[in-house]
N, C-alpha and C positions, 0 to 999 in steps of 0.2 A: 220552645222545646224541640231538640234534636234525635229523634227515637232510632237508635243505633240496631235493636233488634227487636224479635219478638218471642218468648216461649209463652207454652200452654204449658199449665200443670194441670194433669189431671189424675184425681187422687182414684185408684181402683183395689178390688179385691187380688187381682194376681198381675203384676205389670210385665212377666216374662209373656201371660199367653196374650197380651195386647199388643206388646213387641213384635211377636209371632207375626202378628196379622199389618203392622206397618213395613215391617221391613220386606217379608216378604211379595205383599202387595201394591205397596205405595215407597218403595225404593228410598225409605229412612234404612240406617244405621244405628248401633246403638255405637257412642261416644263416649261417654261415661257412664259408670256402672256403679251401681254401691251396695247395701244390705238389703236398703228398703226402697230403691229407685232404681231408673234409668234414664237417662237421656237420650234422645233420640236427635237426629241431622239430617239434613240433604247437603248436598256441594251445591245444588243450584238453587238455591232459598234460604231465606234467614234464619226461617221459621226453627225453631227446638220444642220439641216436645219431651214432657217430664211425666216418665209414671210413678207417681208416688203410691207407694203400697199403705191402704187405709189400717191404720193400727187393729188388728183382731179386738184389744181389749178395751175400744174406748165402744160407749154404746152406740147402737146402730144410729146415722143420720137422720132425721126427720121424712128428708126426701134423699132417696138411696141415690148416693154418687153415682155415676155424673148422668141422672135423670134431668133431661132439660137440656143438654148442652150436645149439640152437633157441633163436629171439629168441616169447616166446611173447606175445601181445598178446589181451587179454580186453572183445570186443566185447557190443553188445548184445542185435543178431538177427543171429546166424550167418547164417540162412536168406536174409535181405535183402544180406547182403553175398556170399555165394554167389554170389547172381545176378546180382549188382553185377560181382564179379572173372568170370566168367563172359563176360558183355557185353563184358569189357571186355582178353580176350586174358588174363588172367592166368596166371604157369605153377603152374598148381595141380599138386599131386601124391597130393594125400586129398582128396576131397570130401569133405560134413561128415559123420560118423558120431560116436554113442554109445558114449564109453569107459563102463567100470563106475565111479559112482558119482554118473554123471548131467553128465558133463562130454561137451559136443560140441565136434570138433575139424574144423580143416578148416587144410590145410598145402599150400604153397608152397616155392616155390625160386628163390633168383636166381642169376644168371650164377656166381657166387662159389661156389655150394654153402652162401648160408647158409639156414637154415631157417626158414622165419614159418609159425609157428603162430597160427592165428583162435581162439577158444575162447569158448565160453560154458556156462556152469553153470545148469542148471535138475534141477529134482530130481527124482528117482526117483517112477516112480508108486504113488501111496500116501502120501508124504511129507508 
């Protein structure tokens, strides 16, 4: 198997205020547009992200979209983008801290409840 790209779909209650919170903080676009979606892009990654607007009238989820699901994005200085999202209003939720094995995280939240995670990997002292 040759995997040409990648999208996420993820299905929320308002996909314009989640847009909101990609483009202007993590430098997506939207691409295409439609009634009940959007698409979103970079120029420097494959990655596509899809907000799909959850139908008002079917009954609510079990477990409410997209509970469970961090969209996790692997930048290159944490620290520089901190101060970036910082500056610049973002709704952080974890400033950056040191999980065990040398991976720093730093998390967000848009209107939806979905989750972005920043992350960068540098390694352990000693390594």
């Amino acid at each position: 198997m040759r995997i040409l790209g990648t999208a996420i779909v993820l299905t929320v209650r308002d996909p314009a205020a989640s847009s909101k919170i990609f483009c202007t903080h993590l430098g997506f676009r939207e691409t295409v547009t439609g009634e009940d979606f959007l698409c979103l892009e970079r120029d420097d990654t494959d990655l596509e992200i899809v907000l799909l607007q959850r139908d008002p009238e079917s009954p609510p989820p079990l477990i409410p979209a997209p509970a469970g699901v961090t969209l996790s994005l692997t930048v290159a200085d944490i620290a520089v983008e901190h101060q970036r999202l910082l500056e610049e209003g973002a709704p952080l939720t974890e400033h950056p801290h040191r999980a065990p094995g040398g991976l720093w995280l730093l998390t967000m939240r848009d209107p939806n409840g979905v989750e972005i995670q920043l992350t960068q990997w540098t390694p352990p002292s000693g390594a």
